[in-house]
N, C-alpha and C positions, 0 to 999 in steps of 0.2 A: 589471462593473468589475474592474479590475484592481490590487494593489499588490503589488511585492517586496520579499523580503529577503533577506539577502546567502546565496547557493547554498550548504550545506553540499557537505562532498566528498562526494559522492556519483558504475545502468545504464539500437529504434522498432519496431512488426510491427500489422497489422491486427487488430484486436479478435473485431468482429463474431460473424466464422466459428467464432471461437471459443471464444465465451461459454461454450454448452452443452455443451458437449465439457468447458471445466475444468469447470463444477461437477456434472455428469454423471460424471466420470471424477477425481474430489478423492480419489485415492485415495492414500493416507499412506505414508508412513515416511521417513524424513530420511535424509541419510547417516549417522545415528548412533543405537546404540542399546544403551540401558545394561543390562549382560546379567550379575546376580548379584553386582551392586555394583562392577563394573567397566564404564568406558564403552568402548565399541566403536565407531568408527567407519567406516561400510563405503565403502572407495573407490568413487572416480565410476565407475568400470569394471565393478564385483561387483555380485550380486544384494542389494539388503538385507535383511536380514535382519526380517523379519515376529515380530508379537506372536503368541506361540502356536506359533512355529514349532519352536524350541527353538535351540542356538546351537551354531556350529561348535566343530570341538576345539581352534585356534588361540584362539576366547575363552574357552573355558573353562579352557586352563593361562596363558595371557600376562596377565603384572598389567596392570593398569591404567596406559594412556598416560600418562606424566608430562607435567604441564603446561609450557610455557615462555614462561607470560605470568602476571604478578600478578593475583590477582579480577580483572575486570573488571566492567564494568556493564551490564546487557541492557535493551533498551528496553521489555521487557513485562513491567510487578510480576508477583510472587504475586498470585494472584486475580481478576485482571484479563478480562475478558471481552474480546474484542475480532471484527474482521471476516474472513473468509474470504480476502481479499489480504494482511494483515498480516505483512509476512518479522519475521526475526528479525534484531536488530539488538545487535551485541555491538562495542562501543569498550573496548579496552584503554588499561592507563593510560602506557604507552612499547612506541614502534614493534618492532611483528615481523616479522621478513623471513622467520625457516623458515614458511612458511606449513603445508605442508604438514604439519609436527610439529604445530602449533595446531590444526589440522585435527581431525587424532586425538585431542586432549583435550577436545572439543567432543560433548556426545551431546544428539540431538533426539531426543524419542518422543514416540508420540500413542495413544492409544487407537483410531483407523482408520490405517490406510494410505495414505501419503501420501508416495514418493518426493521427493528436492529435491535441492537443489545449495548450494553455500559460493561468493562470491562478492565477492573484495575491494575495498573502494574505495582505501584506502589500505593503511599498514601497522599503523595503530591503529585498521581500523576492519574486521571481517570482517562479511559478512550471508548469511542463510540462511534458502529462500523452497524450497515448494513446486516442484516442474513445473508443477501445475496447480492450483489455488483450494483449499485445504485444505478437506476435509469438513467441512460446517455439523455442530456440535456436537459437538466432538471436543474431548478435554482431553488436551494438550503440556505434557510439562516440557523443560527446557533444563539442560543441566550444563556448566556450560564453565569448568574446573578448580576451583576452589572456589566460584563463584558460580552459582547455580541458582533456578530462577523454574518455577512452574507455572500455567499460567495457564488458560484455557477458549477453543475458537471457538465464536460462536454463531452463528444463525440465518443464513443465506445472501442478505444484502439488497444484490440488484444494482442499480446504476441504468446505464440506458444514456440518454445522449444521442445522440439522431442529429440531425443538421443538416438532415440530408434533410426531416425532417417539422416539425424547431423541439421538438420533446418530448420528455421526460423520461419512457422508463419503469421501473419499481422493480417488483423480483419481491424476493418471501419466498419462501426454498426453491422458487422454480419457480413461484414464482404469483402473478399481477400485484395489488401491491395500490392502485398511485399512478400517474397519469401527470399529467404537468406541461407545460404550455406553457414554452418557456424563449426567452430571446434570448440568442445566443452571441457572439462574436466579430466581428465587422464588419470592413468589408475594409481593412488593413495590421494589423491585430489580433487575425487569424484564432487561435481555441483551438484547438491542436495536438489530433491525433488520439492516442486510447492510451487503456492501462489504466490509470487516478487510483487512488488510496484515501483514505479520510477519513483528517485530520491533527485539528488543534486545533478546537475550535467554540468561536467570538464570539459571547456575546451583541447587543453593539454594538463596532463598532470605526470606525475614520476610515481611509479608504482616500485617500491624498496619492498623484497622479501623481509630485510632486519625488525618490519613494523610488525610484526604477526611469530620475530623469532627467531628468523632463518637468517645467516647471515648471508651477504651477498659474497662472499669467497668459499660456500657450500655448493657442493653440486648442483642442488634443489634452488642456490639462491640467485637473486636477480635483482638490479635498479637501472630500473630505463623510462624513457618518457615516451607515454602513449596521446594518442588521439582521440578525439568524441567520446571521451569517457562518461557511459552513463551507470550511475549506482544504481544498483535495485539488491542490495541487503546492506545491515548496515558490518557485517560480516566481512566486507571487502568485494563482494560481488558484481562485477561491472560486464556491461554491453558496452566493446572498445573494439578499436581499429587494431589490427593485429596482421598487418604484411608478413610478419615474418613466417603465418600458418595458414597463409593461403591453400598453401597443396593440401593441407590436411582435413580443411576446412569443407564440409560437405559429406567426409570421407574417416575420418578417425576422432579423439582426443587426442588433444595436447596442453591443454593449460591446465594453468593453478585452479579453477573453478572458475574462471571468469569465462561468458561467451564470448570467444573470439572471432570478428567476421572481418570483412576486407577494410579496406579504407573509405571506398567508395557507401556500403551499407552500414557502415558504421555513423558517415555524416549523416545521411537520409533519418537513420532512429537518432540521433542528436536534435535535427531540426522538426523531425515530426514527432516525437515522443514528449508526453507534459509529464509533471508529479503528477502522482495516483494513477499513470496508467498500468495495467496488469501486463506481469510478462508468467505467465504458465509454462515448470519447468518439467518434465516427465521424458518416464521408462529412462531414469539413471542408476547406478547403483551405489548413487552416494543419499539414501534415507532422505529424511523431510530438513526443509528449513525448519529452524527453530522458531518455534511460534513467537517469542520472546526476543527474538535478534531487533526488533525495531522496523523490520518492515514484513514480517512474518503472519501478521495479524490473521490473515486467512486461512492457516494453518492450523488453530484452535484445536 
């Protein structure tokens, strides 16, 4: 099943090949890093600067970048655990155009190494994500001029869907712990290929085709109340309980783009899936998520 909501502003490439590679290769450090109570920023062009490495002679005499944005607000509290895909997400409260100065009043650090990149959507909204899947169990603070968040990644819970086979599989740290029959996408409803990440999780929720256009007295349309609804696009894209595609489920398509799995695996990814875990969608023929959807980020 399928329902959307109106796109926030919000960044297509094959998954696959390259699952094992990010979380093999989660190696850290942002372009920012806070060096003796001063934040550093290291351009996309420079080495960055490693924990333990010690810090050049330009951070150790130049103050600290002055900000030229009020606090703003980050998407990850204090304390907050979250998934191995989760970028950082920093919305200011009035538009910035010197990007580049913002830049530099921004420091990300982690306890592993973990290169990344800064990434605008608009001018009130900057994001900042790995190269590749942040090291499971790493703990990141964020500075970005007076507002700051520390938060933790945990454990490494990938799901791939493939089309190819109809299944869901889910590794911890490298190791398979779930696989799922699933029904995907059916054909004019094809689910876009890409790297997802978990968003909100429903307990119950009513998925209305009318939200996306379709009326529900259309062939195509539908309003019913689902179960374990979990989002990963902001597209309408949900990991839901779906009895009614049991049979199909391991074996064809049938939904609006939503993965449909039983009742039973549906609760399991409700209770064991956090935000920012990756769900890897491939070999569909419905093209890439949009990089720009809101939870597309990896798709670049």
């Amino acid at each position: 099943m399928y329902v959307a909501l109106p796109a926030r502003s919000l960044p297509t490439r094959p998954q696959g090949s390259r699952l094992a590679r990010r979380i093999r290769q989660g190696v850290l450090l942002s372009a920012a890093l806070a060096t003796a109570g001063a934040a550093l920023v290291a351009p996309a062009q420079a080495e960055p600067l490693l924990p333990g490495t010690g810090s050049s002679s330009a951070a150790a005499t130049d103050p600290a970048p002055k900000a030229n944005f009020a606090p703003p607000s980050i998407n990850i509290n204090d304390g907050d655990t979250v998934g191995v895909a989760q970028p950082i997400i920093i919305n200011f409260k009035e538009p910035v155009t010197d990007h580049a100065t913002a830049e530099k009043a921004i420091a990300v650090t982690s306890s592993n190494p973990a290169p990344g990149h800064f990434y605008w959507f608009n001018d009130k909204q900057v994001r900042w994500r790995p190269n590749e899947f942040w090291p499971a169990n790493t703990d990141v603070t964020v500075a970005a001029g007076e507002t700051h968040s520390a938060f933790h990644i945990g454990d490494a819970l990938v799901s791939t869907a493939d089309d190819a086979t109809h299944t869901i599989t889910i590794t911890r740290n490298g190791e398979v712990v779930k696989t799922m029959p699933t029904s995907m996408g059916k054909t004019d409803h094809e689910t876009p290929n890409g790297t997802y990440f978990v968003g909100e999780q429903l307990r119950k929720m009513t998925m209305d085709s009318s939200t996306y256009g379709v009326p529900t007295t259309d062939p195509e349309g539908y309003k019913l109340e689902v179960e374990y609804a979990t989002r990963i696009s902001n597209s309408g894209i949900f990991v839901h309980a779906a009895p009614w595609s049991v049979g199909q489920q391991g074996v064809s398509n049938s939904s609006h783009g939503c993965l449909n799995v039983s009742t039973e695996d549906a609760q399991w990814f409700f209770e064991n899936a956090k935000r920012g875990d990756p769900v890897v969608v491939e070999n569909t023929d419905g093209g890439t998520l949009n990089s720009r959807d809101g939870y597309g980020d990896w798709n670049e």
